[in-house]
DRENVEX-169975 format. One record per residue (C-alpha): residue in one letter; residue number from 1; x, y negated, z. Coordinates in Angstrom, 3 decimals. Example, Ala and Ser with C-alpha at 12.3 -4.5 7.8 and 13.67 -1.06 7.14 Angstrom:
2
['a' 1 [12.300 4.500 7.800]]
['s' 2 [13.670 1.060 7.140]]
This chain:
412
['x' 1 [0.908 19.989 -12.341]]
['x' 2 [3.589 22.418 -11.646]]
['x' 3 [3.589 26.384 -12.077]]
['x' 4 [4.181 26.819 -8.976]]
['x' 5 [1.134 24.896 -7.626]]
['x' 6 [-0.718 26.770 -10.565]]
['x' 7 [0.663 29.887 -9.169]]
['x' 8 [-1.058 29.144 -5.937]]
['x' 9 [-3.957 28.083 -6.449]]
['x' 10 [-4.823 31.494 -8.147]]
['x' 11 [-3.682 32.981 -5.520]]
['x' 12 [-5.751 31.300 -3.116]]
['x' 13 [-8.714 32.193 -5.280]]
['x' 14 [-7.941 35.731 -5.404]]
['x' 15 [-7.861 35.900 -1.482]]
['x' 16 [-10.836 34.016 -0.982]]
['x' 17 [-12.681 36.601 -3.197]]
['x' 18 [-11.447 39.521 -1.436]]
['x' 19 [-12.889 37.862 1.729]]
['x' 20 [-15.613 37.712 0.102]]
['x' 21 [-16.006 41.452 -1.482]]
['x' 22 [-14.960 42.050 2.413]]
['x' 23 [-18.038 40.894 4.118]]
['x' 24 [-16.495 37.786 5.178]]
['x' 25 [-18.254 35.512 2.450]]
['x' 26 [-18.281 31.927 4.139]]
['x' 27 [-14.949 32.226 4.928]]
['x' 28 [-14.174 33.499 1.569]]
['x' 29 [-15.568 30.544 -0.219]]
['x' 30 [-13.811 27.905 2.309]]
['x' 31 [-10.365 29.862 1.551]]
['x' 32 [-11.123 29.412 -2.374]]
['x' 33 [-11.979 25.831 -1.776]]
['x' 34 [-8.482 25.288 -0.798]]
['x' 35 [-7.639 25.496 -5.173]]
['x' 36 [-9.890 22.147 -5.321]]
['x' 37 [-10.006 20.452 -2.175]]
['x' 38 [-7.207 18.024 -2.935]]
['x' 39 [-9.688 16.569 -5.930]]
['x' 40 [-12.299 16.272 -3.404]]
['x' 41 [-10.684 14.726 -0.795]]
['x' 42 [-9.431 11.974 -3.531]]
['x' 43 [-12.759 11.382 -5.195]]
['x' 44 [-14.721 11.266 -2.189]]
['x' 45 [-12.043 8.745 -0.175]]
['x' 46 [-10.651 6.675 -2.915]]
['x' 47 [-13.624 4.769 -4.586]]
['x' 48 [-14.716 1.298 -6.168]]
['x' 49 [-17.445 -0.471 -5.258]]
['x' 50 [-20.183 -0.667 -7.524]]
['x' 51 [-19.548 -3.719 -9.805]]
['x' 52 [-21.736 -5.229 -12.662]]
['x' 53 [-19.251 -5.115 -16.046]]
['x' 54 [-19.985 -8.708 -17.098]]
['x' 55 [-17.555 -9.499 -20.126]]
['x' 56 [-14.844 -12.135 -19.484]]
['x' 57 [-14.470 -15.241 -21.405]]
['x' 58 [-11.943 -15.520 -23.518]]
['x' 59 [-10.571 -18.712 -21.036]]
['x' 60 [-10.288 -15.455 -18.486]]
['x' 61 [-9.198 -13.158 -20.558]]
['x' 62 [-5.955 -15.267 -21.818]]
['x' 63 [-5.434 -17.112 -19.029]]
['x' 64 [-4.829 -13.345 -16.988]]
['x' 65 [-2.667 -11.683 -19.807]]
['x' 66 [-0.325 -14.855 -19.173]]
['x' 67 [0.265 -13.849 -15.328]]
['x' 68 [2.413 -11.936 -13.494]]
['x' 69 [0.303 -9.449 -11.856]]
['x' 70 [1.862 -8.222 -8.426]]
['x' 71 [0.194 -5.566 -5.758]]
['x' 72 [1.741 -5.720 -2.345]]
['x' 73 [0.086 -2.139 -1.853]]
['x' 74 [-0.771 0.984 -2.593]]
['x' 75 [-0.790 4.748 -1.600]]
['x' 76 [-0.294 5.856 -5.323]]
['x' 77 [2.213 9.037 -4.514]]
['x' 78 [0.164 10.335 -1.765]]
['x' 79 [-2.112 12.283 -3.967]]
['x' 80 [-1.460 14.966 -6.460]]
['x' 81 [-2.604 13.620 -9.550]]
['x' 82 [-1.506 13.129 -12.846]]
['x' 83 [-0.677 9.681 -13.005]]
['x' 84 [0.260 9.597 -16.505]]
['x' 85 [-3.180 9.916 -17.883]]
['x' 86 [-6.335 8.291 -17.151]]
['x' 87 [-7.880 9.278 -14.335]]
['x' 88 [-11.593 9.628 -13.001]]
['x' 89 [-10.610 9.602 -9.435]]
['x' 90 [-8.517 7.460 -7.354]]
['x' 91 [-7.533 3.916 -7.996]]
['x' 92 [-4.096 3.746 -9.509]]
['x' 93 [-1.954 5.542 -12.779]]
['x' 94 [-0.245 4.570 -15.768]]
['x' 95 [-3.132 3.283 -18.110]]
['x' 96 [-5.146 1.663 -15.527]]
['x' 97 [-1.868 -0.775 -14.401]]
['x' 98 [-1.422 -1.292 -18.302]]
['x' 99 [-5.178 -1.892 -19.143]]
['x' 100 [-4.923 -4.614 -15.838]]
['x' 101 [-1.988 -5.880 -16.837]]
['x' 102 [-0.068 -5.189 -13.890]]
['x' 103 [3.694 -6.140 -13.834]]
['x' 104 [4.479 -5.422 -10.142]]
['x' 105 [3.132 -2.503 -7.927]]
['x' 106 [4.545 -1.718 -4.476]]
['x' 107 [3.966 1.992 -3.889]]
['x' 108 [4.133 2.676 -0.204]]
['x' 109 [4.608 5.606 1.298]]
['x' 110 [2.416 6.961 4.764]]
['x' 111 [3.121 10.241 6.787]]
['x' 112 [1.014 10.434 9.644]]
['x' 113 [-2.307 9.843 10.826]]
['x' 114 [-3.054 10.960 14.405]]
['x' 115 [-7.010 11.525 14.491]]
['x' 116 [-7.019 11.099 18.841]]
['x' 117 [-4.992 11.754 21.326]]
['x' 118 [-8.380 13.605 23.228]]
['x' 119 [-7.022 16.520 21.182]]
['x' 120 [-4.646 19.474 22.471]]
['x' 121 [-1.069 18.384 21.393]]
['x' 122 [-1.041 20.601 18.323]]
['x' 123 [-0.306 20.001 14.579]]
['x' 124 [-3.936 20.143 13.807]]
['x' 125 [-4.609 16.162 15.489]]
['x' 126 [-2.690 15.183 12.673]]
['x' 127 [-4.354 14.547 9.445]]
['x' 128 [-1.592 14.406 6.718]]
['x' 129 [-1.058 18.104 8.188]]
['x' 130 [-4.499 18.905 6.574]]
['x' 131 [-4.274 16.884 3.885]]
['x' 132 [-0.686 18.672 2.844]]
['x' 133 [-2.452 22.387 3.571]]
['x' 134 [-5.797 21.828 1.573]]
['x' 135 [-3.677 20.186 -1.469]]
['x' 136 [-1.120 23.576 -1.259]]
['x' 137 [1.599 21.197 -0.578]]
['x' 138 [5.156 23.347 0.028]]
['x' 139 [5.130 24.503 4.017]]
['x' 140 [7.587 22.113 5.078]]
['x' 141 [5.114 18.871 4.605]]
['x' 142 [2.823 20.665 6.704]]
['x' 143 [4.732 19.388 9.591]]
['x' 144 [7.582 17.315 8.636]]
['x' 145 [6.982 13.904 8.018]]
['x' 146 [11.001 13.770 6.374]]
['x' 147 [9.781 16.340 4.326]]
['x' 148 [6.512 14.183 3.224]]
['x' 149 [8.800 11.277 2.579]]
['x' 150 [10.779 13.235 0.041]]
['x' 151 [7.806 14.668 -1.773]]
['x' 152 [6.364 11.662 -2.209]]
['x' 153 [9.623 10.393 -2.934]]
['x' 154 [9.960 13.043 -5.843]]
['x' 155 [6.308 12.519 -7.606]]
['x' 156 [7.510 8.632 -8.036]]
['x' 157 [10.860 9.726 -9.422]]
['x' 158 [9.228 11.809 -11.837]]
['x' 159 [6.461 9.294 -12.827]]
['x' 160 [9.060 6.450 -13.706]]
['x' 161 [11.259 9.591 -15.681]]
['x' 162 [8.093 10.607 -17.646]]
['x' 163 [7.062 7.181 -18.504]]
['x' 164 [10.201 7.041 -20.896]]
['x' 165 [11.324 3.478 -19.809]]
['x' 166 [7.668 2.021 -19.016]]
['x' 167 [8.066 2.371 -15.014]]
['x' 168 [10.915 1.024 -13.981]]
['x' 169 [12.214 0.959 -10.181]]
['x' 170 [12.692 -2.231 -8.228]]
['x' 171 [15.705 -2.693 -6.206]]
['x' 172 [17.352 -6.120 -7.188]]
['x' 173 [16.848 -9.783 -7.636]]
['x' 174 [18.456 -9.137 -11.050]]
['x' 175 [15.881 -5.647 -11.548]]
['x' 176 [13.479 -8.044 -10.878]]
['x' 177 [14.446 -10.870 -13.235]]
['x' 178 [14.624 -8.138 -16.007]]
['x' 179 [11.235 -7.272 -15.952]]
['x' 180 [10.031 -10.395 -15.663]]
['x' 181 [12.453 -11.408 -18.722]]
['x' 182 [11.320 -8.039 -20.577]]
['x' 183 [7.273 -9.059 -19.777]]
['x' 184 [8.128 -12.462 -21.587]]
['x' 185 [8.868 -10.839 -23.921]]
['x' 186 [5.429 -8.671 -24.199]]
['x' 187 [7.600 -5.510 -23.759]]
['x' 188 [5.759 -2.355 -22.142]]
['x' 189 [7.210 -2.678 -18.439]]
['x' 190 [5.746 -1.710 -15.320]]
['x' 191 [8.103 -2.597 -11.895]]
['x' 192 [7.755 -0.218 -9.089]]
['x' 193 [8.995 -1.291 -5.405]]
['x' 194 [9.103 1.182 -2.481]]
['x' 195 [7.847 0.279 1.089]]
['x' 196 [7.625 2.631 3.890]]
['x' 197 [4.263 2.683 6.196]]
['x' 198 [5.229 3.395 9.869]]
['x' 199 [8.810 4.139 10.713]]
['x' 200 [8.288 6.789 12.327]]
['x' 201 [9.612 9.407 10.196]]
['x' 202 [13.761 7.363 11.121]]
['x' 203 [15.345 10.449 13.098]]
['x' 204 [17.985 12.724 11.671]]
['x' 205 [19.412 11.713 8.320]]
['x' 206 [16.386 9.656 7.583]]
['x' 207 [17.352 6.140 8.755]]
['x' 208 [17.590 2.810 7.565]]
['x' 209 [20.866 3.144 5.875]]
['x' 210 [19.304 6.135 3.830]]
['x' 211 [15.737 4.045 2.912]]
['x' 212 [18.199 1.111 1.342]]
['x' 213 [20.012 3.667 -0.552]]
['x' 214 [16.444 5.430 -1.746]]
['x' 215 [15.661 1.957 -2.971]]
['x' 216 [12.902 0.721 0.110]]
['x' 217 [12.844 -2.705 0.481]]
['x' 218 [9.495 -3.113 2.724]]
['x' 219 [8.933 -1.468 6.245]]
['x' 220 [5.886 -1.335 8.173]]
['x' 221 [7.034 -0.907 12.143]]
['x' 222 [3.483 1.365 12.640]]
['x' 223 [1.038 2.830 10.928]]
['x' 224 [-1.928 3.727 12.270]]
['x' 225 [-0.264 5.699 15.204]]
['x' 226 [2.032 3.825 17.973]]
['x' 227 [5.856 5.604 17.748]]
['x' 228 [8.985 4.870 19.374]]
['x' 229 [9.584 1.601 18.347]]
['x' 230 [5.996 -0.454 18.841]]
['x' 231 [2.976 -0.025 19.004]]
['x' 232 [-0.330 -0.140 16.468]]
['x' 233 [-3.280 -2.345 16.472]]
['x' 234 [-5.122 0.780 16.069]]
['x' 235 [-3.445 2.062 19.450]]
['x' 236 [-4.400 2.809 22.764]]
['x' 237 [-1.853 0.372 24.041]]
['x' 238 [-1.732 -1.970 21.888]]
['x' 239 [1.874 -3.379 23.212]]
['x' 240 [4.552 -4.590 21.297]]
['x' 241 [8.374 -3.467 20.759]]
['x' 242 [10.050 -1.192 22.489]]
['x' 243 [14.069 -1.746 22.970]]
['x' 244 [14.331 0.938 20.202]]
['x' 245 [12.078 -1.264 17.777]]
['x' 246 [14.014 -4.229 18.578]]
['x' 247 [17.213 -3.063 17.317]]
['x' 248 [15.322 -1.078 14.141]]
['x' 249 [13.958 -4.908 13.230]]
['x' 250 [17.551 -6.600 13.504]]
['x' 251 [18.790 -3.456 11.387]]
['x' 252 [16.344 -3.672 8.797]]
['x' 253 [16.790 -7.575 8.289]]
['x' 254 [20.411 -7.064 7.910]]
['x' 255 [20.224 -4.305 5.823]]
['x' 256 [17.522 -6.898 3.673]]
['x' 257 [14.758 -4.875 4.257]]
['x' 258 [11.837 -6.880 4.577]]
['x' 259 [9.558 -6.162 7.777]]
['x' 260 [5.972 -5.395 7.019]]
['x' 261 [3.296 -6.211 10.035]]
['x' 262 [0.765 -5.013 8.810]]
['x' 263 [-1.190 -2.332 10.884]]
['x' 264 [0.879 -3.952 14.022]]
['x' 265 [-0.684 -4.982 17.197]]
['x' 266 [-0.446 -8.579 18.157]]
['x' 267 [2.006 -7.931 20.973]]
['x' 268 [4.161 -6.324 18.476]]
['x' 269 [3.813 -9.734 15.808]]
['x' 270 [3.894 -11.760 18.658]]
['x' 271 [7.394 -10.236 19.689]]
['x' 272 [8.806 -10.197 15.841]]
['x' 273 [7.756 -13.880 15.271]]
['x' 274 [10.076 -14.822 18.565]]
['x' 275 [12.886 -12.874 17.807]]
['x' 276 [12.737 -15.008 14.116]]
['x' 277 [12.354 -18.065 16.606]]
['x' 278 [15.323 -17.142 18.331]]
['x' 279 [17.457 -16.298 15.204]]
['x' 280 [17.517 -12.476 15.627]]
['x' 281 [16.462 -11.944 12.222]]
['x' 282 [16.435 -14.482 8.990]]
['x' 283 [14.192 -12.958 6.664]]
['x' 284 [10.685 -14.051 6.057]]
['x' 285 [7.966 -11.616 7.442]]
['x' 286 [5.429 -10.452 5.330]]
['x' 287 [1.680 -8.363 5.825]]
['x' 288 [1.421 -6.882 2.828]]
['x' 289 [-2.547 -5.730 3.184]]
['x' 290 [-4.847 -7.141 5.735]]
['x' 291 [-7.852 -9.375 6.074]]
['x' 292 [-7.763 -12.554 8.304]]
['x' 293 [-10.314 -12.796 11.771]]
['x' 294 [-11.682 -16.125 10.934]]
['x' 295 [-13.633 -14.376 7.995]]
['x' 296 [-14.167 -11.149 9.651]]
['x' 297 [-12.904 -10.191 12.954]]
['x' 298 [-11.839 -6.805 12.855]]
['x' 299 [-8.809 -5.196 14.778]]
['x' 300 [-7.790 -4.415 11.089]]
['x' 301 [-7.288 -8.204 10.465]]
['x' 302 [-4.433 -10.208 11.817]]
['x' 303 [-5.478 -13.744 14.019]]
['x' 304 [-5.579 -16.963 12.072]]
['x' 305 [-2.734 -17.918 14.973]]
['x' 306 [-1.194 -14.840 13.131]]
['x' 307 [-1.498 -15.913 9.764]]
['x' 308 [0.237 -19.363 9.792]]
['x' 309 [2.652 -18.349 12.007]]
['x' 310 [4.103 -15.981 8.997]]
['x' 311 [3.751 -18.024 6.265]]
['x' 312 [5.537 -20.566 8.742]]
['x' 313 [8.358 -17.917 8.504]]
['x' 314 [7.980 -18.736 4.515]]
['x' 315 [6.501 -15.112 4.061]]
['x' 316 [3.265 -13.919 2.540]]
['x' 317 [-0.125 -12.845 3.697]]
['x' 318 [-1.776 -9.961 1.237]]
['x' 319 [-5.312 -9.918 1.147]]
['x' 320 [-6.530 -6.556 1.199]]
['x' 321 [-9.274 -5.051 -1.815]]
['x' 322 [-11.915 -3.344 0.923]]
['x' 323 [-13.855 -3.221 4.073]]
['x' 324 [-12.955 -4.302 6.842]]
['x' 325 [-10.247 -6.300 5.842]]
['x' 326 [-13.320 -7.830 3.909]]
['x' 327 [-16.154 -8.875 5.541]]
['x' 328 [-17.930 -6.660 2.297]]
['x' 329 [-16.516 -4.719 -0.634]]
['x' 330 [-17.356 -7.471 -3.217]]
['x' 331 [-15.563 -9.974 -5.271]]
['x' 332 [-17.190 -12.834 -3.842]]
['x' 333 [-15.460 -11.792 -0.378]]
['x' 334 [-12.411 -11.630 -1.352]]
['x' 335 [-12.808 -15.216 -3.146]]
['x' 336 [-13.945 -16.483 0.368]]
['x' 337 [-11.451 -14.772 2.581]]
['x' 338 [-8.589 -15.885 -0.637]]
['x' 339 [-9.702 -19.629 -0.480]]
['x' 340 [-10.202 -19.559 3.411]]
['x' 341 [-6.927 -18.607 4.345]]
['x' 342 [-5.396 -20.893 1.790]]
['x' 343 [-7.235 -23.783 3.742]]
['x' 344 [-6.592 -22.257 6.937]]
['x' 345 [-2.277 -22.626 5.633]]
['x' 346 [-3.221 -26.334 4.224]]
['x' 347 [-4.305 -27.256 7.998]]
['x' 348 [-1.654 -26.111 9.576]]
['x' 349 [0.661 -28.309 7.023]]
['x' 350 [1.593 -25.108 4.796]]
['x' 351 [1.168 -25.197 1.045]]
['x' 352 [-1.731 -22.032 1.978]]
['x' 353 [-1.325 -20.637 -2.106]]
['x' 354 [2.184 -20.494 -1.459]]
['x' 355 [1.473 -17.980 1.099]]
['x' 356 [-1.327 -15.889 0.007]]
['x' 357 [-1.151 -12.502 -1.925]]
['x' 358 [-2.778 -9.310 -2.855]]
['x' 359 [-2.520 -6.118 -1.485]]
['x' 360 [-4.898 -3.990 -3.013]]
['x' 361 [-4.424 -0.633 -0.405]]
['x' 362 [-5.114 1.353 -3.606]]
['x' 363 [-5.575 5.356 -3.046]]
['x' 364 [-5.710 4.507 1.156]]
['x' 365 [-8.724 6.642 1.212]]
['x' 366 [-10.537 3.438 0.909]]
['x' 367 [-13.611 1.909 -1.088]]
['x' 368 [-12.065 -1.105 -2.993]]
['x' 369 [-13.697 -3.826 -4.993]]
['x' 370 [-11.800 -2.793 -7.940]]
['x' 371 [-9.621 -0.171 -9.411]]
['x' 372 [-6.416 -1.004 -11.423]]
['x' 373 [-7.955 -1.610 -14.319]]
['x' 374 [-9.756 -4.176 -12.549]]
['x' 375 [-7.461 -7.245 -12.010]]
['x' 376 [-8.963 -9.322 -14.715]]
['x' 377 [-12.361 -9.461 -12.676]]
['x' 378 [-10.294 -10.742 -9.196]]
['x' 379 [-8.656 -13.344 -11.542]]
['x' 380 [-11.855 -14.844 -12.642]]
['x' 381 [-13.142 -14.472 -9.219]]
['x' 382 [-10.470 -16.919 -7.913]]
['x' 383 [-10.880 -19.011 -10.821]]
['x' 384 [-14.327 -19.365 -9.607]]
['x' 385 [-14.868 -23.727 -8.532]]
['x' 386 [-16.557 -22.279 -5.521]]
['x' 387 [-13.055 -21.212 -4.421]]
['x' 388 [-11.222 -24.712 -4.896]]
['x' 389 [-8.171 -23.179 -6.300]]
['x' 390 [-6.913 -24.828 -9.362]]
['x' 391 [-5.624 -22.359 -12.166]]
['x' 392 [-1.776 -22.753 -11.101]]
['x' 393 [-3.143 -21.564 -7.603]]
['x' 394 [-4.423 -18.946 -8.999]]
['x' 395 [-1.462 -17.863 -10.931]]
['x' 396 [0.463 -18.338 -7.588]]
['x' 397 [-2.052 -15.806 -5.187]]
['x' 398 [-2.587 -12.565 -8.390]]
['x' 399 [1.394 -11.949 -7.929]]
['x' 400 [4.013 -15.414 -8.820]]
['x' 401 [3.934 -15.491 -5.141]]
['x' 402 [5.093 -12.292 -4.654]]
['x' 403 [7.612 -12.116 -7.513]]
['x' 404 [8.957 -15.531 -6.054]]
['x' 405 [9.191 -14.375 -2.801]]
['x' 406 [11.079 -11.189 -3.594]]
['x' 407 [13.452 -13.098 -5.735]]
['x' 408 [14.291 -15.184 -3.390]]
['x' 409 [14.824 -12.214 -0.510]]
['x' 410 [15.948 -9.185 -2.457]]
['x' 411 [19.509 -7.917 -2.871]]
['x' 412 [22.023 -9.123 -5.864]]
């Protein structure tokens, strides 16, 4: 942690006892809280469900060091943490990726969460505002979602420069055929991609230009909020694009930007699926962390209708690590809802484990089924006969889909 974040949480100490030596001793201890509350708010949010450590065979075991293990999401940079030790809390650092064997993790990057619009319009609906003040975040993330954008920007910059070559950022086809080239050739290497989750923070000199140049190659149109360009399953409205979200979408796809529906409202799919209809935009849509309605029907989840209409696009579907995207937090859900919607593809006369991904939602305040370290156990889930997926399948869903598909759709 830096000095400066040491500096202040002493200082936040020392004013919380003076409160206290004032007469003012609840408030006192609140105000010292403030040193620690960022740890509490992470180990208290970002948990694993209880799971029973049965040892792997050695069938498992091989058969998962041999894949390429690909996470279409997580909210690793959101927290301050050092992610180049083991930690207790949270789901995601530097051992836990190597002791799961990860090769690919998408770190995606949120800046606002609206609590309810019942509120006064003041900074306090806003929960990232909190989150930024109780962690003793610099001022300007308290209410600047540019400015929380860039700080999360700079804790990923710093974690790739401190793993001395281990992390490397993902920007390129040819990035991308590197580390899979460098992971042939059991070489430490970690790939990092950026997405962005909600795009609401494009105004000033943050805009799409900019997020290509910062190396983003995934947008989510909302986030839990709706903004000025659609609206969010998790809305009031629950509408679609605005004229203002029409044009972002044809920017990002020709800027190769891939769109991201997740947290979208089906008026807002509904409208980017036509304008890929109609030729607007070429690239194949993605959701990179959801659950499906047919196995539990949550406004979290996208329709079934939803879910082959984007594959149909020849994108990918991420099945999400938690509840609600699960009907429970247990590997044996995610099997189901895994092998369901790969059925639910074959039907509609897609190959469904073509289609179907991961995306963990790692560190989204969250309880997950697993942590990082943790990837072995959803491989032998899959591998499961219950499932029907044969071991190529398999393969395909923990993350060749993903490195395929960004292959095929990233920049030179």
């Amino acid at each position: 942690m830096s000095k400066c974040f040491r500096v202040a949480q002493l200082v936040v100490v020392v004013v919380g006892g003076c409160l206290v030596i004032k007469g003012f001793p609840i408030l006192g201890i609140c105000v010292s809280m403030m040193a620690c509350w960022h740890r509490i708010f992470d180990v208290l949010l970002n948990r694993c469900a209880v799971v029973e450590k049965k040892s792997l065979s050695d069938e498992v075991s091989g058969f998962h060091k041999d894949c390429f293990i690909a996470d279409l999401h997580a909210d690793v940079c959101l927290w301050r943490r050092d992610l180049m030790r083991k930690n207790r809390r949270g789901h995601v650092d530097l051992p836990r990726l190597m002791e799961g064997n990860v090769a690919l993790q998408f770190i995606t990057i949120p800046t606002k969460l609206v609590i309810s619009r019942r509120f006064p319009r003041a900074f306090f609906r806003d929960l990232f505002f909190w989150g930024a003040f109780m962690s003793l975040q610099h001022p300007s993330t308290w209410f600047s979602t540019s400015a929380r954008v860039r700080l999360q920007l700079q804790r990923l910059k710093s974690w790739v420069a401190r793993s001395e070559g281990v992390l490397r950022l993902v920007c390129s086809r040819s990035q991308l055929d590197e580390l899979k080239d460098s992971r042939a050739c059991n070489e430490e290497s970690i790939g990092l991609m950026l997405g962005l989750e909600g795009a609401h923070v494009l105004r000033g000199s943050l805009d799409v230009p900019w997020l290509f140049e910062q190396g983003f190659r995934v947008v989510g149109i909302t986030h839990f909020n709706d903004n000025q360009f659609g609206y969010s399953a998790h809305g009031s409205r629950r509408g679609g694009l605005t004229p203002a979200g029409r044009e972002l979408v044809r920017e990002l796809d020709s800027h190769s930007i891939t769109i991201d529906l997740a947290h979208a409202s089906a008026s807002l799919i509904d409208d980017v699926l036509e304008m890929h209809g109609k030729g607007e935009i070429r690239r194949p849509l993605i959701v990179s962390h959801t659950g499906i309605r047919g196995v539990h029907d949550h406004r979290r989840n996208i329709s079934d209708d939803h879910a082959v209409a984007i594959a149909a696009t020849g994108g990918l579907i991420g099945i999400s690590l938690f509840a609600p995207a699960l009907p429970s937090a247990d590997l044996v859900a995610l099997g189901k809802s895994v092998s369901y919607t790969v059925k639910l593809l074959n039907q509609a006369g897609i190959d469904g484990a073509r289609h179907v991904a991961i995306g963990s939602d790692f560190d989204g305040a969250v309880r997950t089924v697993i942590d990082a370290s943790g990837w072995a156990r959803i491989t032998a889930e899959l591998m499961h006969h219950a499932h029907g997926l044969s071991p190529e399948q398999v393969e395909w869903i923990v993350g060749a889909n993903t490195r395929r598909f960004f292959s095929d759709n990233l920049p030179c």
